[in-house]
N, C-alpha and C positions, 0 to 999 in steps of 0.2 A: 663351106670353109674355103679361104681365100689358098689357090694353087703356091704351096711350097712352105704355108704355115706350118707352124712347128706342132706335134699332136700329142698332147698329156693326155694321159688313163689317170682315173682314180682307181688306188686301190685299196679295198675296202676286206676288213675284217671285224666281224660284228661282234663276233664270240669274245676276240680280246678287244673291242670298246675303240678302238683307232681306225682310222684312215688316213691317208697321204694322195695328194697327187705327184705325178712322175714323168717327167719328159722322154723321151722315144730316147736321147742322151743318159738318159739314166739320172739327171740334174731334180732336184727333189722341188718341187716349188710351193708356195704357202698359198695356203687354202683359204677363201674368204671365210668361213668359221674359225677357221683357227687365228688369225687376225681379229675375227671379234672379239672371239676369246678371252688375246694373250692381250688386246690391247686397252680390255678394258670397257669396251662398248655394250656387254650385256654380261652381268653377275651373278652366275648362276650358283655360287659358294652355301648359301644358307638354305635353298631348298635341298631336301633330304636325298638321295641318290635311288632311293626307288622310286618317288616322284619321276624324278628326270628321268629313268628306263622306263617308267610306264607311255611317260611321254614321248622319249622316242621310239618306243618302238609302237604305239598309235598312229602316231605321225607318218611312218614307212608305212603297213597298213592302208592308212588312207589313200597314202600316195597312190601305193600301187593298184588300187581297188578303184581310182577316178582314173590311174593313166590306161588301166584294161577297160574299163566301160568307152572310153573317148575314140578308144582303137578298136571298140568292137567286140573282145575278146573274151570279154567277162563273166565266167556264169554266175549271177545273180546269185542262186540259190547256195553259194556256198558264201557268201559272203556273212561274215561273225557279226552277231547281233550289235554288237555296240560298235560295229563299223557303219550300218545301214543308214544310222540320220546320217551323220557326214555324208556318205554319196550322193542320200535322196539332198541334200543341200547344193553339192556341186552342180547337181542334172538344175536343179531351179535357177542356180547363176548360169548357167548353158542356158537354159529356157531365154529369160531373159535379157543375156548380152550376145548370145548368137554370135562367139568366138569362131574363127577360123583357125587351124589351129597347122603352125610354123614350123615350131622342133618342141620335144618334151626332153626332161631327162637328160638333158645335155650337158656334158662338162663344155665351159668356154675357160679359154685364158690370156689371160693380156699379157703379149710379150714383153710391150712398154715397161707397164709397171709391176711385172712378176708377181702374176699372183693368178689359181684357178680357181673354178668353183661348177658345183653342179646347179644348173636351175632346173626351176620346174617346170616352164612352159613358155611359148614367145606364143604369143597369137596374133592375128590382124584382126585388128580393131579397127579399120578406118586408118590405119597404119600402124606398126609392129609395136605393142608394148609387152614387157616382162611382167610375166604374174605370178607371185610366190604363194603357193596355197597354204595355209597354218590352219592347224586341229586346236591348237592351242585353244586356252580358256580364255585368256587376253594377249593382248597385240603389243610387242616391244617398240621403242621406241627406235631399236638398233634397226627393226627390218627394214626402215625405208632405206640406209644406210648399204644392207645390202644388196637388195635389189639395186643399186647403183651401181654396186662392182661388177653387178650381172650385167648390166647395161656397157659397163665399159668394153666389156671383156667382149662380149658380145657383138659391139660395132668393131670392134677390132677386128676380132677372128673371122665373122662372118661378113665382113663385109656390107653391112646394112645399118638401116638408118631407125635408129629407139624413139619411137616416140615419147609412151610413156612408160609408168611405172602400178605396179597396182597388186595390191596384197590382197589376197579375200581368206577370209576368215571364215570355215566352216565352222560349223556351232553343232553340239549333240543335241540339240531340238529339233535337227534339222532343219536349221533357217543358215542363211549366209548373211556376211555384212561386209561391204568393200570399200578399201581404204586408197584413194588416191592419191600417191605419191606426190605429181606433180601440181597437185590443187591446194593455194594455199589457207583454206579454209581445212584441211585434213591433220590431223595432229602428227603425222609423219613427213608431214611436208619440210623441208631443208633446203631456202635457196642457195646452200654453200656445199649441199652433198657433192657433188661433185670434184669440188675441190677438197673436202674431208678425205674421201677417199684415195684421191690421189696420196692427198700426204701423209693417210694410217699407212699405204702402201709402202710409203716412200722411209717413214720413218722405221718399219718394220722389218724391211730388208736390211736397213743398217743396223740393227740388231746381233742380226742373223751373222750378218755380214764379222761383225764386232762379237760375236761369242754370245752376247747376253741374253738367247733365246735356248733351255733347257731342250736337244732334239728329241727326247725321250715326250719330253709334254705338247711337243708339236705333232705327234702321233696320236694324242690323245681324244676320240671321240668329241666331239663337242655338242651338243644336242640343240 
């Protein structure tokens, strides 16, 4: 992190379904989920509400069951059956792209355009790209969207240069399949993400800014 940036905590409470990031001021800032959210970019209204818990809390599962294997930490043997393809999935995308691997787990936040978010992983690839891991059954079309906020947020605070972008999609057969942001033959490709983001950002704040943003639903879990 760049000497005398500012340092948001997420914090997180599962039990009641919310999360917040928080500046060291005490100043509350919007979350790149909660922006997807509120603004529209992925609708999650019709699927039923146990769907979406069972999903996210697979999704955390996962997370943490590939960020312990990549650090070493992991014992295998307790790992919960219907986690096991997912990881033997992640270890085959490690097989074959032989990640170095940057920061995991990281809240970044872009001072600029106020707003944080946690990612999942920065590697060196021949140069640093953001890779967002998904358990999911299929691939939004919002994620390349937000790997982009990651991206921002990211050269901002730390000071480094993003190459790319890149989603991989663990699967319960245990196979992977990866989605390149920045390739425009990939159906998440956006040559104007960058500028999209700036201006959900931008328009987002003035919301906030203007009352029209409910603080109770800005609290709100987003999966």
């Amino acid at each position: 992190m760049k000497a005398g940036y500012p340092i948001v905590e997420l914090i997180e409470d599962r039990k009641a379904e919310r999360h917040y990031y928080k500046r060291a001021d005490g100043k509350i800032i919007p979350g790149v989920s909660e922006i997807k959210t509120q603004m529209g970019l992925q609708d999650l209204s019709k699927i039923p509400v146990s769907v979406l818990v069972n999903a996210r809390n697979r999704g955390i599962a996962v997370h943490d069951v590939c960020e312990k294997w990549e650090l070493g930490t992991l014992r295998e043997e307790l790992v919960h059956p219907e986690v096991v393809p997912y990881l033997t999935a992640f270890k085959a995308w490690h097989s074959e792209y032989h990640p170095t691997l940057v920061f995991s787990e990281k809240v970044v936040y872009s001072q600029t355009h106020n707003f944080a978010g946690k990612l999942d992983r920065v590697y060196d690839l021949h140069g640093n790209i953001i890779v967002d891991l998904k358990a999911t059954s299929a691939v939004d079309k919002a994620y390349g969207l937000q790997t982009m906020f990651y991206a921002l947020a990211t050269e901002e605070q730390e000071d480094i240069k993003i190459k790319g972008r890149m989603i991989v999609q663990l699967k319960k057969d245990a196979t992977f399949k990866v989605y390149d942001c920045e390739n425009p033959a990939c159906k998440l490709y956006d040559p104007l993400s960058k500028e999209k983001v700036i201006n959900l950002a931008k328009r987002y704040n003035a919301r906030i800014l203007e009352g029209n943003i409910d603080p109770i639903l800005r609290e709100v879990y987003s999966y």
